[in-house]
PASEBA-1860 file (N, C-alpha, C; in nm, 3 decimals):
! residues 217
1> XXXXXXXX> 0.317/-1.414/0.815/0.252/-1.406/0.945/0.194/-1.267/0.966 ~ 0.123/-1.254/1.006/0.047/-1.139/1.106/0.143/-1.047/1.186 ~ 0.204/-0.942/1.110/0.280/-0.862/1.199/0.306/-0.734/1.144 ~ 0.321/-0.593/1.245/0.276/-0.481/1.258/0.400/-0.443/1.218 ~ 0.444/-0.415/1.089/0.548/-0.338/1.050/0.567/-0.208/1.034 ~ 0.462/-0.141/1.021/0.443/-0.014/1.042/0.441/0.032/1.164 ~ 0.453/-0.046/1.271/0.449/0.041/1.411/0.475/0.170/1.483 ~ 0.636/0.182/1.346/0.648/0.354/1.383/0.626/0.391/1.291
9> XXXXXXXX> 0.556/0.404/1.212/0.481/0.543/1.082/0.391/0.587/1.193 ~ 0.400/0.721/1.209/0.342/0.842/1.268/0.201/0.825/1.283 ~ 0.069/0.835/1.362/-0.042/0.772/1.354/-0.071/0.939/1.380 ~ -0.177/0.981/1.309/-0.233/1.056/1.338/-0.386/1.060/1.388 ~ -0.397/1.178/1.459/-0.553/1.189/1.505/-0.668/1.151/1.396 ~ -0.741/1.074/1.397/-0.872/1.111/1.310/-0.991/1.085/1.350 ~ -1.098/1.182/1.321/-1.252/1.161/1.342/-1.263/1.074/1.246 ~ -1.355/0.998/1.279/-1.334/0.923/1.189/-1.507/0.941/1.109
17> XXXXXXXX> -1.602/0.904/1.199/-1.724/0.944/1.234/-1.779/1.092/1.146 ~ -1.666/1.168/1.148/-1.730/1.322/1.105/-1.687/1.271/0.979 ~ -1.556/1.204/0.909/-1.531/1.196/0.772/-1.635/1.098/0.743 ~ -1.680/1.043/0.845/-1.793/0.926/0.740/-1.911/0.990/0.695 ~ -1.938/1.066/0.794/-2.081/1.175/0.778/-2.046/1.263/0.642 ~ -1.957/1.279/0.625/-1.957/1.383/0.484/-1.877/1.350/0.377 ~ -1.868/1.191/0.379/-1.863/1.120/0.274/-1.970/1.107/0.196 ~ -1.969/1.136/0.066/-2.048/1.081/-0.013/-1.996/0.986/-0.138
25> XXXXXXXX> -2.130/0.891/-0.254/-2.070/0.784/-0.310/-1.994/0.910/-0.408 ~ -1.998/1.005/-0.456/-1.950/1.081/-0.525/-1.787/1.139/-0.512 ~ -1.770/1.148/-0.396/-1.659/1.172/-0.361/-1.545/1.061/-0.355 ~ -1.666/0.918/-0.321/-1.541/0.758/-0.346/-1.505/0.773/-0.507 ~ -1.615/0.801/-0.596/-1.601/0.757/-0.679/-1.486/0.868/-0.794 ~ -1.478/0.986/-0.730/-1.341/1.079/-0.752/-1.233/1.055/-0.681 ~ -1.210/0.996/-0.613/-1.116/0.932/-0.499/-1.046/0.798/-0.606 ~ -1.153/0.729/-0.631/-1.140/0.606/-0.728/-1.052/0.595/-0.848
33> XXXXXXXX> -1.061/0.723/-0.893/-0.956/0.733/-1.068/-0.854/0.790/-1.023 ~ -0.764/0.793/-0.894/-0.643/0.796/-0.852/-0.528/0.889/-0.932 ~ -0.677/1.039/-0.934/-0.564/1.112/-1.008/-0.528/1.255/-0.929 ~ -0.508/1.364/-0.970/-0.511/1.500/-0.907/-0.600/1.494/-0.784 ~ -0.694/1.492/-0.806/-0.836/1.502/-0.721/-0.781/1.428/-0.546 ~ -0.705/1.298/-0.551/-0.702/1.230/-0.477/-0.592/1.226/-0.389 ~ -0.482/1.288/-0.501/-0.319/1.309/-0.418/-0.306/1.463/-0.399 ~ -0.382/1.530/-0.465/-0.325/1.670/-0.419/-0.457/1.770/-0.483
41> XXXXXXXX> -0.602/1.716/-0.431/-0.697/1.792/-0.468/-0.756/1.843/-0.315 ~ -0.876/1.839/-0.284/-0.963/1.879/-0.177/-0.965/1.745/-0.086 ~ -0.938/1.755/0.096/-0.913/1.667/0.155/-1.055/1.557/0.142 ~ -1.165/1.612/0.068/-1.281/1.520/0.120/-1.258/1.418/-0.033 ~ -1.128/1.421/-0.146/-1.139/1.361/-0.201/-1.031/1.233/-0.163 ~ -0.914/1.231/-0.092/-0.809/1.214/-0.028/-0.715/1.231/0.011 ~ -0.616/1.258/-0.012/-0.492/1.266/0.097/-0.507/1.441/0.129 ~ -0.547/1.509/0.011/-0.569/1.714/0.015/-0.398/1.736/0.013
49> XXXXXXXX> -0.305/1.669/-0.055/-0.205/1.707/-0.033/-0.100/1.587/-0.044 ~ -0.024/1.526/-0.133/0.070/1.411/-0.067/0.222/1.484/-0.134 ~ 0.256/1.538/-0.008/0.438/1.573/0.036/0.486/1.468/0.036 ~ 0.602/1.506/0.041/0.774/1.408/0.098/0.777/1.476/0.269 ~ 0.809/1.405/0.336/0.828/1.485/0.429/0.884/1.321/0.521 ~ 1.017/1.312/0.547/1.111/1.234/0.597/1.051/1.154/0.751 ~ 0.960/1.225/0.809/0.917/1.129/0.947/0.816/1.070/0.944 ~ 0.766/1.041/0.775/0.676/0.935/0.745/0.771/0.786/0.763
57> XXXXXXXX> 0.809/0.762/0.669/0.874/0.638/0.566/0.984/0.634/0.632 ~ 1.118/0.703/0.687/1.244/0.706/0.721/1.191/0.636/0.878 ~ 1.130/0.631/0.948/1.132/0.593/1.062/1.078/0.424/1.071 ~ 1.008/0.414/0.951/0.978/0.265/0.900/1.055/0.160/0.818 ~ 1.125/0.243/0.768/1.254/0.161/0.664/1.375/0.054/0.760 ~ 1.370/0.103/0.852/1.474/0.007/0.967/1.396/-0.136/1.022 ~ 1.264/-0.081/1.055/1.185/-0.186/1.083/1.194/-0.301/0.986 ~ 1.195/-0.251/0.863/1.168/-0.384/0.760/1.338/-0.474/0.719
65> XXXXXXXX> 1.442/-0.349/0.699/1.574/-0.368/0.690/1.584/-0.475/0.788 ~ 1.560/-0.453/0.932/1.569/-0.576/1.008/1.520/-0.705/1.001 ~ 1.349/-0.691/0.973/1.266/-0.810/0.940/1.318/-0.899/0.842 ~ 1.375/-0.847/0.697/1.370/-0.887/0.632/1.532/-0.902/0.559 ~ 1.601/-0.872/0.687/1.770/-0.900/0.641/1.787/-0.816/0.465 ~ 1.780/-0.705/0.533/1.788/-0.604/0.386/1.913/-0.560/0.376 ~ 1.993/-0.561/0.250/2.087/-0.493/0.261/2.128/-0.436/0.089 ~ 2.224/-0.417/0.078/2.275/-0.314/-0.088/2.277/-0.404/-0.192
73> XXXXXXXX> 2.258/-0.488/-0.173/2.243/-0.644/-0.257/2.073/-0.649/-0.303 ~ 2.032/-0.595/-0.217/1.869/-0.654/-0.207/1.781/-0.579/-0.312 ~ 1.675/-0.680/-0.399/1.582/-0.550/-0.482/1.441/-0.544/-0.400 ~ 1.407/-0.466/-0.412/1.244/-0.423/-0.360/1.160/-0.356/-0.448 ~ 1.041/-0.401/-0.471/0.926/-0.335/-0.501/0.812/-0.317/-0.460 ~ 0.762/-0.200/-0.435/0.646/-0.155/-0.440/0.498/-0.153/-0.483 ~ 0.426/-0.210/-0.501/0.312/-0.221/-0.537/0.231/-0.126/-0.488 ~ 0.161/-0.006/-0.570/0.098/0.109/-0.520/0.172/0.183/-0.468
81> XXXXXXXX> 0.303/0.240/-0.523/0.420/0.350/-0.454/0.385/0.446/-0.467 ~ 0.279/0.535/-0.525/0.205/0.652/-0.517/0.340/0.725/-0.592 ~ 0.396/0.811/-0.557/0.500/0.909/-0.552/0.619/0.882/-0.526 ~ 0.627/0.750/-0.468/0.777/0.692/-0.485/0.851/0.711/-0.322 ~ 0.785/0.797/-0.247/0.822/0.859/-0.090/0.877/0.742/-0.020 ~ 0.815/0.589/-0.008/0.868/0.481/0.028/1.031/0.463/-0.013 ~ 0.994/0.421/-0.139/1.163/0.420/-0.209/1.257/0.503/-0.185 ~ 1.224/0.628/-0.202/1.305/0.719/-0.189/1.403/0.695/-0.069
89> XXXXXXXX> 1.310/0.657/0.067/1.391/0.629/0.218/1.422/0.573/0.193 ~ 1.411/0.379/0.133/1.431/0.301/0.145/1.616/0.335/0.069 ~ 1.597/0.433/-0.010/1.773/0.418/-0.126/1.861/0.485/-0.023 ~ 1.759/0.618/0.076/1.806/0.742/0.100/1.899/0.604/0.254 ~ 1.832/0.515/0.291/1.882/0.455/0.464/1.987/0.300/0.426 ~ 1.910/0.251/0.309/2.037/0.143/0.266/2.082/0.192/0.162 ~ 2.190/0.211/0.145/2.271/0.264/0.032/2.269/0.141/-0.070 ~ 2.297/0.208/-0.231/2.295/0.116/-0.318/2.143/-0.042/-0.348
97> XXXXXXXX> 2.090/-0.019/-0.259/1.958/-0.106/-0.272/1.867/-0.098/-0.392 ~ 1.846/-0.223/-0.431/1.738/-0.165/-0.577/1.642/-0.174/-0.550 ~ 1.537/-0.059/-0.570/1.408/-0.051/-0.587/1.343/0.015/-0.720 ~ 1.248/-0.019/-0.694/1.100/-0.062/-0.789/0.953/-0.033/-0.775 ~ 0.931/0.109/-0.839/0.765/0.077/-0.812/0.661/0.084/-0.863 ~ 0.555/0.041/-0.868/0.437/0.047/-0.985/0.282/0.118/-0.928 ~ 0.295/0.186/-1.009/0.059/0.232/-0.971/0.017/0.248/-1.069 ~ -0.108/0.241/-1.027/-0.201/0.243/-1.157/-0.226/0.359/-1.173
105> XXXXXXXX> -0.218/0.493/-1.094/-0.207/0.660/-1.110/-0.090/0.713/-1.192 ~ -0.150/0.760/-1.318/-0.064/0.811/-1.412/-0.002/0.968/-1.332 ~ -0.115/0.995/-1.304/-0.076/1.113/-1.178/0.073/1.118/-1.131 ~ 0.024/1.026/-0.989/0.104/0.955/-0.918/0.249/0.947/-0.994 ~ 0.259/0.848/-1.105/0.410/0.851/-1.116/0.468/0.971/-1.210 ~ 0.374/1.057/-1.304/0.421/1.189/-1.353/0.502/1.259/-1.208 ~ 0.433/1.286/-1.077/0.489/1.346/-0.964/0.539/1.255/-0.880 ~ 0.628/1.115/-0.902/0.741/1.105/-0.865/0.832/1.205/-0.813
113> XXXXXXXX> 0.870/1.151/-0.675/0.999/1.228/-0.584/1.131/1.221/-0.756 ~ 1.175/1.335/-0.775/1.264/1.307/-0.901/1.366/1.210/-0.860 ~ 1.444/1.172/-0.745/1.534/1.059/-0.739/1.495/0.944/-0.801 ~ 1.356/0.870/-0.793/1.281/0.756/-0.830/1.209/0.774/-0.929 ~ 1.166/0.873/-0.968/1.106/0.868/-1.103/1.165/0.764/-1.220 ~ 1.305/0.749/-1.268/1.341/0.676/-1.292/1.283/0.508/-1.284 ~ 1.273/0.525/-1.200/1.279/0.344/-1.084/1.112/0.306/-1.076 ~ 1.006/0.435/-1.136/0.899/0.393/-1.123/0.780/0.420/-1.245
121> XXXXXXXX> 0.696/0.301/-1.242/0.646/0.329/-1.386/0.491/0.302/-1.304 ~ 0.399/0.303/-1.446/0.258/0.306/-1.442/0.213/0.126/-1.443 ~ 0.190/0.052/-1.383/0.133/-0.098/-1.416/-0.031/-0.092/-1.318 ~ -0.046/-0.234/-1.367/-0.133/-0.257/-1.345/-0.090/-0.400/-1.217 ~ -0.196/-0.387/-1.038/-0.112/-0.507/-0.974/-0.181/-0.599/-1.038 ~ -0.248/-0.623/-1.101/-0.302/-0.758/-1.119/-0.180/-0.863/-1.286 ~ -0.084/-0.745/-1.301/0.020/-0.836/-1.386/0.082/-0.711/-1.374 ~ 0.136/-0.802/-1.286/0.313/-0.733/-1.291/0.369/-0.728/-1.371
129> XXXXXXXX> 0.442/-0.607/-1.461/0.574/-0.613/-1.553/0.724/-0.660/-1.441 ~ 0.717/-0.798/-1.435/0.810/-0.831/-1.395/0.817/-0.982/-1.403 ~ 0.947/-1.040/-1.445/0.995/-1.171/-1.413/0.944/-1.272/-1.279 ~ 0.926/-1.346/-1.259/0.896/-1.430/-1.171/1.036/-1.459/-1.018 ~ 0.971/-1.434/-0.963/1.070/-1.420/-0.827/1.204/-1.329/-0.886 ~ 1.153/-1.204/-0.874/1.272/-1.106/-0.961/1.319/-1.036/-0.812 ~ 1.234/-1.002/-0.738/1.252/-0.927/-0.582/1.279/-1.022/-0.465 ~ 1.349/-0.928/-0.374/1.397/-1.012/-0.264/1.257/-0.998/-0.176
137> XXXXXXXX> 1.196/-0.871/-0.175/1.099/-0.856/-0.082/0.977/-0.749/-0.185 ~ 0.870/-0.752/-0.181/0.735/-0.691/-0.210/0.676/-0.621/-0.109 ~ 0.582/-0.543/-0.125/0.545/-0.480/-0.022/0.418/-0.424/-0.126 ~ 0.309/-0.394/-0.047/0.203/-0.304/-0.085/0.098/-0.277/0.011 ~ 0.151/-0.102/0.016/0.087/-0.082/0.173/-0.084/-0.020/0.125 ~ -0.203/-0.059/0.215/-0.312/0.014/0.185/-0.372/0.030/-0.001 ~ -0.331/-0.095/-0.093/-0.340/-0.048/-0.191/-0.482/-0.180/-0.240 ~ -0.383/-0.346/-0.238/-0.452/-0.435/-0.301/-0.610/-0.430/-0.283
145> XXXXXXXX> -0.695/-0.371/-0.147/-0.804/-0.388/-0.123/-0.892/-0.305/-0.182 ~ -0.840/-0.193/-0.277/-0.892/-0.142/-0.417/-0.923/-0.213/-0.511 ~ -0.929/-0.357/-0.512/-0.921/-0.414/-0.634/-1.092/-0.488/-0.545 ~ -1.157/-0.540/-0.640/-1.229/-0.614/-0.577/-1.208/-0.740/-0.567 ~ -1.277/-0.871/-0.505/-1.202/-0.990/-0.466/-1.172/-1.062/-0.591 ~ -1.251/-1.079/-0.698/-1.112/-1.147/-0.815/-0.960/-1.100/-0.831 ~ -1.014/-0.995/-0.887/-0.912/-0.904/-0.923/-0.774/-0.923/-0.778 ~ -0.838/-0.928/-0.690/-0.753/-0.921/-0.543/-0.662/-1.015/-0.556
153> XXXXXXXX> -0.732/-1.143/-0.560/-0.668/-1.255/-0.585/-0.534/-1.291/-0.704 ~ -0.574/-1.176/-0.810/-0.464/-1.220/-0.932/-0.353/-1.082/-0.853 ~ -0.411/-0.978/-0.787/-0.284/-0.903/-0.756/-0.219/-1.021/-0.617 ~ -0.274/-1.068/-0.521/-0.192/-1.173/-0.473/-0.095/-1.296/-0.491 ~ -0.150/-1.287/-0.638/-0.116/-1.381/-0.654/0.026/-1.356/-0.801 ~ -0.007/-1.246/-0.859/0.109/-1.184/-0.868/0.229/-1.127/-0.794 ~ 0.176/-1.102/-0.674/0.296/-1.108/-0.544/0.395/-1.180/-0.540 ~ 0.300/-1.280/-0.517/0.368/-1.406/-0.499/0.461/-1.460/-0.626
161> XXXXXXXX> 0.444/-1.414/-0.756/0.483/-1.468/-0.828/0.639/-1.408/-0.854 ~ 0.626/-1.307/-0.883/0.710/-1.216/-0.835/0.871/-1.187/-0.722 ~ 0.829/-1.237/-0.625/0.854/-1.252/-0.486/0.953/-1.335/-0.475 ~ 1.038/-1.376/-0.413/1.185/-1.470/-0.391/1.116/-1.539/-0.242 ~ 1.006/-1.482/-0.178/0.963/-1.558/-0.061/0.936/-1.482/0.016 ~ 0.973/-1.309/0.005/0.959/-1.232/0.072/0.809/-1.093/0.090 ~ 0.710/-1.082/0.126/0.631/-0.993/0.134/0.583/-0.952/0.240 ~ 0.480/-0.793/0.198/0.445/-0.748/0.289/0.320/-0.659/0.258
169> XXXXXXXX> 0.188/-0.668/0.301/0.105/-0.627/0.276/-0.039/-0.592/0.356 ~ -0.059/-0.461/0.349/-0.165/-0.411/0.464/-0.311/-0.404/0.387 ~ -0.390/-0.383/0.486/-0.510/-0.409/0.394/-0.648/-0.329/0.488 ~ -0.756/-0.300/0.429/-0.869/-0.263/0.544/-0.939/-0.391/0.594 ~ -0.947/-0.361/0.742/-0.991/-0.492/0.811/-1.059/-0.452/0.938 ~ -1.147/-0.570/0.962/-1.195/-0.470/1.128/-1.204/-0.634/1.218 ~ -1.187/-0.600/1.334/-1.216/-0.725/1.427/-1.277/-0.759/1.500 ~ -1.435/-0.625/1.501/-1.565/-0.658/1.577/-1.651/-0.524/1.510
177> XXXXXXXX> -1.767/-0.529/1.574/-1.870/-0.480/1.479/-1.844/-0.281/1.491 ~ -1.793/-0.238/1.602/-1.788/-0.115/1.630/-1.654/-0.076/1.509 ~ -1.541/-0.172/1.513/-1.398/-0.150/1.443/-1.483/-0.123/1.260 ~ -1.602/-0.243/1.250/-1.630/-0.246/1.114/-1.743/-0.107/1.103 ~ -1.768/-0.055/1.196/-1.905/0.044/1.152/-1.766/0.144/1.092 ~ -1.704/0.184/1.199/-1.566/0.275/1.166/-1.488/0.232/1.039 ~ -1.491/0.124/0.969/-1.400/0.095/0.894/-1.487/0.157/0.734 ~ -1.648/0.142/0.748/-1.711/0.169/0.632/-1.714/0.340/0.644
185> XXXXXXXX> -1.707/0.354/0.741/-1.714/0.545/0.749/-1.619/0.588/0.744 ~ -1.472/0.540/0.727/-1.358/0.569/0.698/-1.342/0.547/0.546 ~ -1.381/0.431/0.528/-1.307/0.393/0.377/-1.376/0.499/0.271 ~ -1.270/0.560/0.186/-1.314/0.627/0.057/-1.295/0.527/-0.086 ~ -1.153/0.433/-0.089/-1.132/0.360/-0.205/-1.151/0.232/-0.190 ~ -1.113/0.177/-0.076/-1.135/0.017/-0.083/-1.259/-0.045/-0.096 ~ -1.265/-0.182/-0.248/-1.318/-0.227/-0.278/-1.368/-0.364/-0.178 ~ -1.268/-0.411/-0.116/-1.268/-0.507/-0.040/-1.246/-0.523/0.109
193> XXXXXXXX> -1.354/-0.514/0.205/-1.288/-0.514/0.313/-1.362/-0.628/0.399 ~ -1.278/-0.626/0.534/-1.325/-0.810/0.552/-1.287/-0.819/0.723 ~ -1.351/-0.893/0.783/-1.287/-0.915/0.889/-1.177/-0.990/0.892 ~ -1.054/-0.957/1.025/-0.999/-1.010/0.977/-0.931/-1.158/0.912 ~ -1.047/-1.268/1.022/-1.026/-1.398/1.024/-1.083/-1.466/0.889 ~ -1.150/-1.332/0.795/-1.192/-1.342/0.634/-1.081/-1.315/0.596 ~ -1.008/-1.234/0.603/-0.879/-1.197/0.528/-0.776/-1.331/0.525 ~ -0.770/-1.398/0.652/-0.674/-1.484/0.662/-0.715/-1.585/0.594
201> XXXXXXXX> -0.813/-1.601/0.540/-0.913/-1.727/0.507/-0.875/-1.705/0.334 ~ -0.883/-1.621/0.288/-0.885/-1.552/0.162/-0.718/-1.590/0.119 ~ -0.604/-1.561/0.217/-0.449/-1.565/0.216/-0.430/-1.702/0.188 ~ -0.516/-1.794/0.245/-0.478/-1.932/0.273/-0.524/-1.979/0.066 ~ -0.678/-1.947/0.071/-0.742/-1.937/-0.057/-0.696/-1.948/-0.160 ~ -0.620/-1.817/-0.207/-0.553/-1.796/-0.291/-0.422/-1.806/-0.322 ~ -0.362/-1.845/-0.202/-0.220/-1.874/-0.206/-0.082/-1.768/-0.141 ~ -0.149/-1.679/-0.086/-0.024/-1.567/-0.052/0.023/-1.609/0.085
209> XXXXXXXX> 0.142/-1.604/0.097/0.205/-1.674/0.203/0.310/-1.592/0.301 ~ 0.308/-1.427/0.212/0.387/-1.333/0.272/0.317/-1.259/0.404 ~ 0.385/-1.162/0.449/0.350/-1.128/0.583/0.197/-1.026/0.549 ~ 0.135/-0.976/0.664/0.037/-0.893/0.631/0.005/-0.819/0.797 ~ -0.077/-0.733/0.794/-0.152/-0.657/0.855/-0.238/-0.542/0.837 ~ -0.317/-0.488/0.919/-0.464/-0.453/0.918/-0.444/-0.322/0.916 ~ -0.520/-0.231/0.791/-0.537/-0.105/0.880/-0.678/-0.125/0.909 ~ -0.657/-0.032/1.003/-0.791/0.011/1.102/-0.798/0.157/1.175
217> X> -0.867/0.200/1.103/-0.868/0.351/1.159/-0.923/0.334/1.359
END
């Protein structure tokens, strides 16, 4: 279903308008190979920086623990864990919990938080290195809509495969024409973006049946 699990991750201010103006295709397309440049290069390539810093992820980990009847029994993975910062809360607030995470940034998992480095490798979402319904719950925040719509479809549908019944997944989306002018002057990586009554149309499509919601700058 349609629901806002992120509600408390920290929202910050953004122009959104001035980052669209000094976007260029050059800068998506260094943004795109999801390496130095993007986690800890110059902000006009992306993040200009990706820390650990506890009042991201720790204030969101309860939200889902609840949703999703989580407990020290339970495995989780990640799809697009960047650095592992998710997991990390997720071990640091339920004790003993297994997690799991995968990106396609070799970057990314070389600078793994060192607790999870372990727990996280390099894949690809469109085939999971994993068994079929191996996780209690999935998750992939802001990542699948990098893929373009085939490709989208086999990472959904690897979700699902994956999955014990449980997911969760955000995506770029807009829900009228002002949300979508903002959504193209925001986006640096996503391949796919859609309104959202396309997105739901696409879920039904291909088969994903886990939870979801929108970012929207």
């Amino acid at each position: 279903m349609e629901i806002d699990l992120l509600i408390n991750y920290p929202r910050a201010k953004r122009n959104v308008l001035e980052r669209g103006a000094t976007k260029t295709e050059e800068d998506r397309q260094i943004a795109r190979q999801f390496g130095k440049d993007f986690f800890d290069g110059d902000r006009r390539h992306g993040y200009g920086g990706f820390n650990y810093h506890p009042r991201f992820w720790q204030p969101v980990v309860p939200t889902f623990q609840k949703h999703f009847n989580l407990n020290s029994e339970s495995k989780v993975l990640d799809v697009g864990c960047g650095k592992g910062f998710m997991l990390y809360d997720f071990s640091q607030i339920i004790p003993n919990i297994q997690v799991k995470g995968i990106d396609v940034s070799t970057y990314a998992i070389e600078h793994a938080i060192d607790a999870v480095k372990p727990l996280v490798q390099v894949a690809d979402a469109r085939k999971l290195p994993f068994n079929d319904k191996e996780f209690d719950l999935v998750i992939s925040i802001n990542t699948v809509h990098n893929l373009e719509k085939p490709d989208l479809a086999k990472a959904l549908q690897e979700i699902e495969r994956v999955s014990k019944g449980s997911s969760f997944i955000t995506v770029d989306a807009y829900r009228n024409d002002e949300e979508k002018e903002l959504m193209y002057a925001w986006n640096l990586t996503a391949k796919t973006i859609m309104h959202v009554d396309e997105w739901k149309a696409f879920f039904r499509e291909v088969g994903y049946t886990g939870d979801y919601y929108w970012f929207i700058p």
